[in-house]
N, C-alpha and C positions, 0 to 999 in steps of 0.2 A: 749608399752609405759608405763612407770614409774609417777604415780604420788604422791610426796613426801612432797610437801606442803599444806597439806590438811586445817591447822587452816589460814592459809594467803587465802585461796579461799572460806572460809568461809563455809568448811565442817564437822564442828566436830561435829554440829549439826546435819545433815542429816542421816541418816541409813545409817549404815555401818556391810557388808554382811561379814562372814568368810569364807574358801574355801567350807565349806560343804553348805553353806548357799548359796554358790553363785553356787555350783553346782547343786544346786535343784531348783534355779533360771533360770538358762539357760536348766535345763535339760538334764544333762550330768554326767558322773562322776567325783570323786573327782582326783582321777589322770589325767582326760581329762584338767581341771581345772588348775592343773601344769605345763601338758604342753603347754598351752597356756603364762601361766607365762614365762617361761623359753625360750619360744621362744618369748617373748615381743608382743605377741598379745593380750592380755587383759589388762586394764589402773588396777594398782594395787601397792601397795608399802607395805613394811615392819616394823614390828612394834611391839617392843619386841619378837622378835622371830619367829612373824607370820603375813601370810600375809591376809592385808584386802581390801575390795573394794566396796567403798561408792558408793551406789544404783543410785543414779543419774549419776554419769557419766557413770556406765555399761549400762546404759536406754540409753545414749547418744551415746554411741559404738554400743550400739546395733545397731540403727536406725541408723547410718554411713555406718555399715556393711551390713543393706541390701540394701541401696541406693545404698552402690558403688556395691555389688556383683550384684544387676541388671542391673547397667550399664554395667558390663564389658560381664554379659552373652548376652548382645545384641550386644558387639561389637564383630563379629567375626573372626576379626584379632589378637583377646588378647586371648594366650593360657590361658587357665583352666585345671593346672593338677591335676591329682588325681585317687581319685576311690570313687563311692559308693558300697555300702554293701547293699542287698534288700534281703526280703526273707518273706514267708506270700501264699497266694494265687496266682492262674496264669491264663493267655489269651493268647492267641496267638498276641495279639496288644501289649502286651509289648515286642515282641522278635522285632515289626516294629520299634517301640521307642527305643530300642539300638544297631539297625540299624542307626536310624537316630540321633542318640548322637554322634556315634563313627565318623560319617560322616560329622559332622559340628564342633567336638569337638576330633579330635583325640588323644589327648594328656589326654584325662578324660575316666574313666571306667564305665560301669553298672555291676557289678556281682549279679545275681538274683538267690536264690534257692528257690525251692516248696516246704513249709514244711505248708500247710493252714494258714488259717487268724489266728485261735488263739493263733499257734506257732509262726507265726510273731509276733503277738503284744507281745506275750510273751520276744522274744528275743530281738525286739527292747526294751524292759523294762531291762532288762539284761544286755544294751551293744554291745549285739552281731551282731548288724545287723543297717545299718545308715536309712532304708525304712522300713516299714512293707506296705504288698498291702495289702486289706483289703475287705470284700465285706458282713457283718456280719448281718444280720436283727434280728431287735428285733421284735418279735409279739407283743410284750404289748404296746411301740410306736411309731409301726409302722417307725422308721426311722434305716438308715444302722450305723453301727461302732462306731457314737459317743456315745451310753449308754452303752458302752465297755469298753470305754477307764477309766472309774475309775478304774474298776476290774482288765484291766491288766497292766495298767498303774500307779498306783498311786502313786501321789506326782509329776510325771512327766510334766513338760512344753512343751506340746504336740501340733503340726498342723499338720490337718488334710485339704488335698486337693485333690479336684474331679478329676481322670483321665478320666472317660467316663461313660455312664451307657449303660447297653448293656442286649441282650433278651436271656435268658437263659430255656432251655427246655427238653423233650424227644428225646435223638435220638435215630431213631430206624430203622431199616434194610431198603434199598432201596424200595418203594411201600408199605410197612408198614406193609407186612402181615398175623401180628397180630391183626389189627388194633387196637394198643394203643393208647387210646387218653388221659387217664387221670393218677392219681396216684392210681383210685381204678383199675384200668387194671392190675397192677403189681404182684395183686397174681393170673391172670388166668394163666392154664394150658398154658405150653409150653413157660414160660416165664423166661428168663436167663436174671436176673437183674444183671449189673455192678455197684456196691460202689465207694462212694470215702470216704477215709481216713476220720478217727475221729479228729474234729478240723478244718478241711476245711468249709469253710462257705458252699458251698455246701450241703456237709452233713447234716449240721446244718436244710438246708432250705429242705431238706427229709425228713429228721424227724419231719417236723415241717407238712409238709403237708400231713405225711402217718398218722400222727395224727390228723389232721383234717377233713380226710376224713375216720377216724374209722376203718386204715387197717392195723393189726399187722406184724413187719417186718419179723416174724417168721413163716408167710405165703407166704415172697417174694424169690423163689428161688436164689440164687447170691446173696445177702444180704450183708453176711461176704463177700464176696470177694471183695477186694478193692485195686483201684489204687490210683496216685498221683494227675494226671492231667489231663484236658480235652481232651487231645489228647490220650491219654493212656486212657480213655471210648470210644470215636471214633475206635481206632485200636481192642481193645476188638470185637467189634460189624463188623468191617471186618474181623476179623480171626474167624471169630464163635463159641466162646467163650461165646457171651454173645448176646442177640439180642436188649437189649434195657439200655439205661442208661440218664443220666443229663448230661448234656455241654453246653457250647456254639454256638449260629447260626453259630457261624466262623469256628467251627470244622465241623459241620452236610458239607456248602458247601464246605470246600475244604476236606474232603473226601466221596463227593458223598451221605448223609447217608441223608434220612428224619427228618425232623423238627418239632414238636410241642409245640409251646411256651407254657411259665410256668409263666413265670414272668419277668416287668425289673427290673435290681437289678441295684446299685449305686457302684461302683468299684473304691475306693480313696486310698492315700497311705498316711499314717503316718508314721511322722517324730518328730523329737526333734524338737524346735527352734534352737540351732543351729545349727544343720544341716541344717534345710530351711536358716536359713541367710547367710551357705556358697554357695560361689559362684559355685558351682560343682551344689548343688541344685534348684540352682536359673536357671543357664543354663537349666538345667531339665525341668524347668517351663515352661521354654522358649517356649518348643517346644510343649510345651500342648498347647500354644497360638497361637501357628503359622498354618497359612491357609493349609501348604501343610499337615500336620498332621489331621487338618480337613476331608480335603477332601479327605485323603486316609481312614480316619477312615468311614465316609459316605458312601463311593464306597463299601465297605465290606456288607453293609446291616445288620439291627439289631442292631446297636451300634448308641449311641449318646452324640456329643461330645461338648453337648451346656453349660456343664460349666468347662470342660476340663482347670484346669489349678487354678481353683477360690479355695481360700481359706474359707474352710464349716467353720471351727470349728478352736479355738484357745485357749490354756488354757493362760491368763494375769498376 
């Protein structure tokens, strides 16, 4: 929608945004920006050459656009086609969630790749990606991903929303027969540590503990070796490669392997605005709200999904 008579509605007064301006507004890029022009989805008009778009009625669009996109991701007779882009950290409960998208939304995509939390946020800052999953703790205060988001997001019009928090620990061989119980375990004799990748919050949170407990990694056999994902330290420690590694309770039960917790961590996904105001995203939401998501996430044990879906953090 075209708006062209700006001095008759008594706009020439108000702030009025150029496409760069109003792409750092929405948190997007400046060709995402056009094409939204060109396909007359953003209220805009031309004006010696170029095109501008006074701050108040995009504030108005905004807040239309996510009214209606959560109405329609509730009705689920109104396709929502598309796809999203995700790519950051991984659990085995996001493979349940694009199960359950493509099941109530078959005409909408999830594509997810592992590349850790700080490649996510990275490439969500870049374009390349519509999600970053996220799981990042800061030691100095104490809270996940959002004293992140300047450094890898900055300038960016960024929401941040809870998927689950879930308990993260040692697995290690059936009966334990090392008996590991902590992070100073890791340099005794006989101990095949499995990594994960540089940039993974994971990692992050190893080194953050091998340091806290005064135990250098150049003491930890399997150190360097490193995989991508929680499942890939799980299978490590069944093919006997390695006897003890970090993951998740979800991987320890469904392949058999001993548990000792480490910590709960906060597991959220960030997004641009708008991104969250399209309706693909908002459907997404949906299902972080919904009982049956609850309660399969419950059933799993170690995971908690009590604010599954809530918006933490929003940049204004």
């Amino acid at each position: 929608m075209h708006y062209k008579n700006f001095r008759k509605e008594g706009l020439m007064s108000a702030e009025i945004m150029n496409t760069k301006e109003v792409a750092r507004y929405l948190g997007i890029h400046e060709k995402q920006v056009y094409a939204l022009i060109k396909s007359k989805r953003i209220p805009s008009t031309r004006v010696t050459g170029k095109w501008i778009f006074p701050k108040k009625i995009v504030d108005e669009w905004i807040d239309t656009n996510t009214r209606s996109g959560m109405a329609e991701a509730r009705h689920k007779g109104k396709k929502i086609e598309g796809a999203l882009l995700a790519a950051g950290s991984n659990d085995p409960i996001l493979d349940f969630l694009q199960t359950d998208l493509r099941r109530s939304y078959p005409e909408l995509y999830l594509f997810s790749t592992n590349i850790g939390s700080v490649e996510g946020l990275k490439a969500l800052h870049l374009g390349y990606t519509d999600i970053a999953w996220s799981h990042l703790f800061d030691p100095q205060t104490g809270e996940y991903n959002i004293p992140y988001i300047p450094a890898y997001l900055p300038g960016d019009k960024i929401v941040l929303v809870n998927l689950f928090y879930r308990d993260l620990g040692l697995i290690i061989s059936p009966g334990n027969p090392l008996k590991v119980k902590s992070f100073r375990d890791l340099s005794k004799r006989g101990i095949r540590f499995i990594n994960r990748q540089k940039g993974s919050g994971t990692r992050l949170l190893i080194d953050q503990k091998l340091k806290e407990v005064g135990t250098s990694s150049q003491k930890i056999a399997g150190y360097t070796t490193e995989v991508n994902t929680h499942f890939e330290v799980g299978l490590s420690i069944l093919s006997g490669t390695a006897n003890v590694g970090i993951a998740t309770v979800a991987v320890a039960k469904f392949l058999g392997l001993d548990f000792v917790p480490i910590t709960r961590e906060r597991f959220d996904m960030v997004l641009s605005q708008s991104t969250f105001f399209g309706k693909a995203a908002q459907a997404f939401i949906e299902l972080l709200h919904s009982r049956d998501f609850r309660e399969k996430v419950q059933r799993i044990g170690g995971y908690d999904p009590k604010e599954s879906g809530r918006v933490l953090y929003s940049v204004n």
